[in-house]
C-alpha positions as CSV (number, residue, x, y, z in Angstrom):
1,X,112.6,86.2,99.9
2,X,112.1,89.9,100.6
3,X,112.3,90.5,96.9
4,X,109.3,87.7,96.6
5,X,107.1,89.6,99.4
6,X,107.5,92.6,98.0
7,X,106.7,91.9,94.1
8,X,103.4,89.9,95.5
9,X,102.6,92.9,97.3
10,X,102.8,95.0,94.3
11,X,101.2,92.8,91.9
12,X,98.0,92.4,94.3
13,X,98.0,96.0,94.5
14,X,98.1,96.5,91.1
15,X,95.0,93.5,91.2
16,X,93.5,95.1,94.2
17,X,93.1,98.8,92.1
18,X,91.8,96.8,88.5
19,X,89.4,94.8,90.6
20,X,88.0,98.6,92.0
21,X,87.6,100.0,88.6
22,X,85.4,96.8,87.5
23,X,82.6,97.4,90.3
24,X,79.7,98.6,89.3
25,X,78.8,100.8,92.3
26,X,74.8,100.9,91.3
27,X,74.6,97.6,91.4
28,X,77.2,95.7,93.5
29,X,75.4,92.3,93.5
30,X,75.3,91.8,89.6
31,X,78.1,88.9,88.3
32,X,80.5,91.1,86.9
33,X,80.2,93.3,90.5
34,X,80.5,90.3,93.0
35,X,84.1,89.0,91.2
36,X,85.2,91.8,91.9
37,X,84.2,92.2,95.1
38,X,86.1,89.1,95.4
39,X,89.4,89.7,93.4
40,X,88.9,93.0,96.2
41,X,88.7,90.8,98.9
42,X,91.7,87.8,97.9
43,X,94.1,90.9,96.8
44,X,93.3,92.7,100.8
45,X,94.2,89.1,102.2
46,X,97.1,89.0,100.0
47,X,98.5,92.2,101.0
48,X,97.8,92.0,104.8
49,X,99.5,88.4,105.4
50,X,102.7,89.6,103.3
51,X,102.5,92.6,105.8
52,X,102.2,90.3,109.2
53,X,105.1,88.0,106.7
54,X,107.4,90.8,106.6
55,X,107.1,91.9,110.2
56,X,107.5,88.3,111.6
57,X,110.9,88.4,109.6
58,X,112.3,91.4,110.9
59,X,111.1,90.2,114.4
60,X,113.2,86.9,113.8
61,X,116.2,89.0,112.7
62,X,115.6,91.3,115.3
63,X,115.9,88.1,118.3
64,X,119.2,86.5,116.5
């Protein structure tokens, strides 16, 4: 499982970085701007509840 959280984190990292290079920072609201604004936004999520994941496991190990 730890192998599993940690390949999702790197693959929406990996996401999170092509998503920033596709933003057009003069205009953020055109089509092409706004999905990635959103492939931004899913690959943060991503990253943040495999984070709070991770910690709640060692937490769980830690109390056994």
């Amino acid at each position: 499982m730890k192998y599993f959280i940690y390949s999702l984190i790197t693959i929406a990292t990996g996401l999170l970085i092509f998503n920033i290079f596709h933003l057009d920072f003069n205009d953020l609201f055109e089509e092409e701007s706004k999905t990635a604004l959103v492939g931004i936004f899913a690959s943060a999520c991503v990253i943040i509840l495999m984070l709070i994941l991770l910690i709640s496991k060692k937490i769980q190990e830690k109390n056994k």
